[in-house]
Wavefront OBJ file of the C-alpha trace (Angstrom):
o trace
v -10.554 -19.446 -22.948
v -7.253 -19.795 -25.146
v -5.749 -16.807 -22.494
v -5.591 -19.299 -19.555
v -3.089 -21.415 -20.829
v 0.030 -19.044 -19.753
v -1.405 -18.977 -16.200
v -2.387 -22.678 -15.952
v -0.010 -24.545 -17.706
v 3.812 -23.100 -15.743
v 5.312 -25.198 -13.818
v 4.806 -23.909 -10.220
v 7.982 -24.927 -8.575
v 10.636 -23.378 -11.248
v 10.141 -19.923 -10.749
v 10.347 -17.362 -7.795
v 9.288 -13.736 -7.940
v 9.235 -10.727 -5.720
v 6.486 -10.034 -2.938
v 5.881 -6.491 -1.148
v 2.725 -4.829 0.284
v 1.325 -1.687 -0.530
v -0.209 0.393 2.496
v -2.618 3.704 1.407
v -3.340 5.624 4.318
v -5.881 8.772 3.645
v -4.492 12.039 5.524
v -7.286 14.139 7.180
v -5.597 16.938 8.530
v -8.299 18.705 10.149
v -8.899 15.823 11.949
v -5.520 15.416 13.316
v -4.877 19.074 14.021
v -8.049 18.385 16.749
v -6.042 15.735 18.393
v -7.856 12.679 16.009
v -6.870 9.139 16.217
v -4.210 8.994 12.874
v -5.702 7.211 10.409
v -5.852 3.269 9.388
v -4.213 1.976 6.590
v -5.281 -0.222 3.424
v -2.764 -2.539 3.184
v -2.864 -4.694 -0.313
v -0.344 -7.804 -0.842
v 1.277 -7.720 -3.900
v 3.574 -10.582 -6.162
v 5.098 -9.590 -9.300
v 7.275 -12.209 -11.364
v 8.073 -11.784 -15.254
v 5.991 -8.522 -15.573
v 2.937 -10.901 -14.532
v 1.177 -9.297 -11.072
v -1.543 -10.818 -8.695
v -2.248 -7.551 -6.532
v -4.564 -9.488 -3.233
v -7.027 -7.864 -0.627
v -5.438 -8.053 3.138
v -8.788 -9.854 3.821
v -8.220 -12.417 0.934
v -11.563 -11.915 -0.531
v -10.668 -10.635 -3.738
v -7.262 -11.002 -5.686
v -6.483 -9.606 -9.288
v -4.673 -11.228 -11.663
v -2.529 -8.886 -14.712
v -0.823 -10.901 -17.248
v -0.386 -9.195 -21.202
v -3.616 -7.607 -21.796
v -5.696 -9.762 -19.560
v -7.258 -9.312 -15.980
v -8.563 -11.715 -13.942
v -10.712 -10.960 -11.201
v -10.681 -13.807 -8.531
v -13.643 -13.373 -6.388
v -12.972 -16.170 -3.685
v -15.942 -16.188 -1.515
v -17.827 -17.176 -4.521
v -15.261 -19.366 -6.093
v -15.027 -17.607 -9.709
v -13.123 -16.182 -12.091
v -13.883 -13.112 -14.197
v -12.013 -12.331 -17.421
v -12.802 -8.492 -17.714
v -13.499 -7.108 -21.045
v -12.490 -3.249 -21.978
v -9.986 -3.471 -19.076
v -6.942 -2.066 -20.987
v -6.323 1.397 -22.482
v -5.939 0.172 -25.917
v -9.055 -2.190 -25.850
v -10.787 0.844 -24.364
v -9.761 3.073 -27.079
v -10.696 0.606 -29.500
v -14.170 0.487 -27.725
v -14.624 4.228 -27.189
v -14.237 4.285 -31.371
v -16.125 1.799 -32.283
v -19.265 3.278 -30.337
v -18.616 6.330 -31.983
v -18.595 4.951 -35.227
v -21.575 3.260 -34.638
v -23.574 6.934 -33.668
v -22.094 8.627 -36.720
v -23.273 5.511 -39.141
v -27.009 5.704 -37.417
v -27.059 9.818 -37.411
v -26.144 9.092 -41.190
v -29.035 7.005 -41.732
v -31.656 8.943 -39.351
v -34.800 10.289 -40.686
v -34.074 14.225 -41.774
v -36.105 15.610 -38.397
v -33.677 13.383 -36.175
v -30.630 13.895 -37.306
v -29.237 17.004 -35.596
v -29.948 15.327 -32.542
v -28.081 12.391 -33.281
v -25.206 13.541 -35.143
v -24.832 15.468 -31.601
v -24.997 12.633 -29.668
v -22.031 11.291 -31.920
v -20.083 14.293 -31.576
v -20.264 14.610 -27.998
v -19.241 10.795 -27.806
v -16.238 11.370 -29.921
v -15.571 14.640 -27.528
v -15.593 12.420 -24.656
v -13.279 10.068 -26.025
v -10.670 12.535 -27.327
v -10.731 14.172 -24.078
v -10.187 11.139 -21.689
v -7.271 10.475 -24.240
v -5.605 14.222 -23.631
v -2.384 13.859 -22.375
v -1.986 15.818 -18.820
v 1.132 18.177 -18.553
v 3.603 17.328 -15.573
v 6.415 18.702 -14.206
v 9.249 16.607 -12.166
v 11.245 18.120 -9.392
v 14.134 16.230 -7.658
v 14.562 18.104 -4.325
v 17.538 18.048 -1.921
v 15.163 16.412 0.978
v 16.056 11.830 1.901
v 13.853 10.277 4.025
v 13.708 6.331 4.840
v 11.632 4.077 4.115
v 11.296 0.319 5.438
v 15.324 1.206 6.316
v 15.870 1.973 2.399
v 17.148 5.468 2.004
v 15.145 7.746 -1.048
v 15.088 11.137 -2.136
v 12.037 13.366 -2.672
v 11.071 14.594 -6.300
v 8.055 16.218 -6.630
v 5.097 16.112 -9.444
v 3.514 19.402 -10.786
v 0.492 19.446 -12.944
v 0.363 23.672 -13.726
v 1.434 25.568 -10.756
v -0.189 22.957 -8.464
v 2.334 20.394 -6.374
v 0.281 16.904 -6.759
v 2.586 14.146 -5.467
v 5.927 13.617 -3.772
v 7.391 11.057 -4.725
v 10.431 9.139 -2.502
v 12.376 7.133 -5.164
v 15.365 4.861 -4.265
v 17.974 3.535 -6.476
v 16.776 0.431 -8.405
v 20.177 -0.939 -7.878
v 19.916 -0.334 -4.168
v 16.510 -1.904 -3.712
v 16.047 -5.899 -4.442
v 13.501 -7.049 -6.393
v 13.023 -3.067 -7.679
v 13.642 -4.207 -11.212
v 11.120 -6.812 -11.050
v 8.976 -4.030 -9.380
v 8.770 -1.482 -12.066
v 8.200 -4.245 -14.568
v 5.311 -5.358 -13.083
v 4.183 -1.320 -12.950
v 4.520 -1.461 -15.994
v 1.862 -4.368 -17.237
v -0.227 -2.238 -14.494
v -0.080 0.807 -16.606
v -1.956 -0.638 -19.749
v -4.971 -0.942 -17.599
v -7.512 1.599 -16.426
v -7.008 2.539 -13.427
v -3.850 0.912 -13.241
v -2.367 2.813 -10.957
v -5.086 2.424 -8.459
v -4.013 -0.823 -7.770
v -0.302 -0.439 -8.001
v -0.417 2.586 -5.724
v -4.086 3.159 -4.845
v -3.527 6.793 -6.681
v -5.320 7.447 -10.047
v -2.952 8.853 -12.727
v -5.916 9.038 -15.211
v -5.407 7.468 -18.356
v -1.537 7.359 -19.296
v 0.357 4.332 -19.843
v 3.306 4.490 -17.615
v 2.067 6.998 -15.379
v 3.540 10.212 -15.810
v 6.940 9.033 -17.454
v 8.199 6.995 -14.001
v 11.198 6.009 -15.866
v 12.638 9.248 -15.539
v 12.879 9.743 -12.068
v 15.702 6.358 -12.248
v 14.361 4.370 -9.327
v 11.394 3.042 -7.467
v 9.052 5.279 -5.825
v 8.873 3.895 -1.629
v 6.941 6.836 -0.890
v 4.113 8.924 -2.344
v 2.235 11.550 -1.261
v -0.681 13.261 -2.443
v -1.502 16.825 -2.222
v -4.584 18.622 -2.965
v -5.282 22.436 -2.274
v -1.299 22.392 -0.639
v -2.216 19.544 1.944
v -1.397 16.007 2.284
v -4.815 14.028 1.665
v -3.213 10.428 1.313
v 0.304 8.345 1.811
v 1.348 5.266 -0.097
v 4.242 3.139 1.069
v 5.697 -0.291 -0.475
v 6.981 -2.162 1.870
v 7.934 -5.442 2.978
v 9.771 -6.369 0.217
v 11.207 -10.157 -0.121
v 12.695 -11.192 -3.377
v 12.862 -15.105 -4.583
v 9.640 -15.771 -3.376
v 8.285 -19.225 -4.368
v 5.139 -18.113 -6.607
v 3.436 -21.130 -5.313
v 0.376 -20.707 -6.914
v 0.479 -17.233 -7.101
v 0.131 -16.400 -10.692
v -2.355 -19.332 -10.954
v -5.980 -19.697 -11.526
v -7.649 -21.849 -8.447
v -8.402 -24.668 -9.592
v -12.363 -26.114 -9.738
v -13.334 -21.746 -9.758
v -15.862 -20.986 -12.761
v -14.646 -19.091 -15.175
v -16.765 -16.468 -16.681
v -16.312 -14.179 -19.601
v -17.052 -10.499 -18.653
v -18.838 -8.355 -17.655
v -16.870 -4.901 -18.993
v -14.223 -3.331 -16.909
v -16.491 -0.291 -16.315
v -19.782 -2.487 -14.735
v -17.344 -4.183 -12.630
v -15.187 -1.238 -11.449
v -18.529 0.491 -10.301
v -19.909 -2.587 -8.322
l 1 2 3 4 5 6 7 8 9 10 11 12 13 14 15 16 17 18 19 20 21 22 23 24 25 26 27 28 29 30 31 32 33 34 35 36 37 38 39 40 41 42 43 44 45 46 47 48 49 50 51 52 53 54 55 56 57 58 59 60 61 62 63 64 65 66 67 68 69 70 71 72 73 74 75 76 77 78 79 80 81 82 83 84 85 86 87 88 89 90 91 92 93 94 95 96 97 98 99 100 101 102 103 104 105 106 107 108 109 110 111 112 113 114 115 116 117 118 119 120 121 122 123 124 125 126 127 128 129 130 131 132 133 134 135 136 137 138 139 140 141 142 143 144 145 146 147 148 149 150 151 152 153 154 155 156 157 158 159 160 161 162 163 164 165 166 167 168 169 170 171 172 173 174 175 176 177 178 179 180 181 182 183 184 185 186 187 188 189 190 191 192 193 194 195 196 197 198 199 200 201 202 203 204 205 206 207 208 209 210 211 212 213 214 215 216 217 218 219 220 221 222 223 224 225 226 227 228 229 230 231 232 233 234 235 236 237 238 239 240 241 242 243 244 245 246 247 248 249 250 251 252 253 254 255 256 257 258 259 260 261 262 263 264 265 266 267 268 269 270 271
């Protein structure tokens, strides 16, 4: 349990980080072209200090801890801690080969009748992990189109993957944003974990560590939008942003929750 230490053992009071909310509201236009109610929105509480990030449930059931290659999952109704295993893209990599090394070394040693079958099985697991490994192609398009956000000011760029518009994006200034430095750091621990960006922005980039090279578009996305088929399907805005925030525990495990070791990232994420 040598990874605790960092959480457990900083002093509470010396440090202060940066606290925002992320809101994902799901677009169904049909429905609102009939005269629907607009849709509710998932709001998730976020802290970021030092690149470390708790990201919290709005009901305070659940609360995720990301600190180096580490995730903690704090489920509170049942006072415990899990330390998830596979959780980051390297580890998961690392994973992903060794199972495949382990189908190639028993197709090796099969009897003769069984081993077309499983030196297939090892090349379709070795398929499967060079595929989810593929890098996607994307295009980035800064447009001449400001909206607001929160009061903050940001100007549209748009993501392409082919010929297909994904995601606006509504980026603002780092320098004109506080705490947006702090922000984007924290993003950036995100994006060595699967699924990463699911809980920075409750969009899945797939598996690509700093999701679809952020850093060029010089700011902090406010704003995101997601298209499929040319139509907005979902809306993600940070807001709420308050900078020198006491982390007052934050950052911490609770003390007197049981610790646990596991299960993998993958049995967890489909609970």
């Amino acid at each position: 349990m040598k990874s605790l230490f960092p959480l457990l053992l900083v002093p509470v009071l010396a440090h202060a980080g940066v606290a925002y909310d992320v809101a994902v509201r799901d677009v169904d236009e049909s429905n609102l072209s009939l005269g629907g109610a607009p849709p509710a929105s998932t709001v998730t509480h976020c802290f970021v200090e030092d690149g470390k990030v708790r990201i919290a449930a709005a009901s305070g059931k659940m609360a995720y801890l990301f600190e180096g290659s580490t995730m903690y999952v704090i489920d509170n109704p049942l006072r415990t801690v899990h330390l998830l295993r596979h959780a980051t893209l390297s580890q998961f990599a690392a994973h992903y080969a060794d199972a495949v090394k382990q189908l190639e070394t028993a197709a090796a040693n099969s009897p003769a009748p069984e081993r077309p079958a499983a030196e297939q099985k090892a090349a379709d697991m070795r398929a499967v992990s060079e595929r989810l490994r593929e890098p996607v192609a994307r295009e980035y398009r800064v447009t001449a189109r400001f909206e607001s956000v929160d009061g903050r000011a940001c100007r549209i760029w748009e993501e392409r993957e082919g010929e297909a518009k994904r995601l606006e994006l509504c980026v603002a200034p780092a320098a004109g944003v506080p705490g947006a430095t702090d922000i984007l750091n924290g993003m950036k621990t995100l994006s060595q974990f699967r699924q990463g960006s699911d809980f920075a922005f409750g969009i899945d980039f797939g598996l690509s560590e700093w999701w679809a090279d952020f850093s060029s578009l010089a700011g902090l996305p406010l704003l995101i939008r997601e298209y499929k088929y040319d139509s907005v399907v979902s809306e993600v805005m940070l807001t709420g942003l308050h900078t020198g925030v006491p982390r007052a525990g934050q950052l911490d495990v609770p003390a007197g929750y049981q610790i646990q070791a596991g299960p993998d990232y993958t049995q967890w994420y489909v609970r």
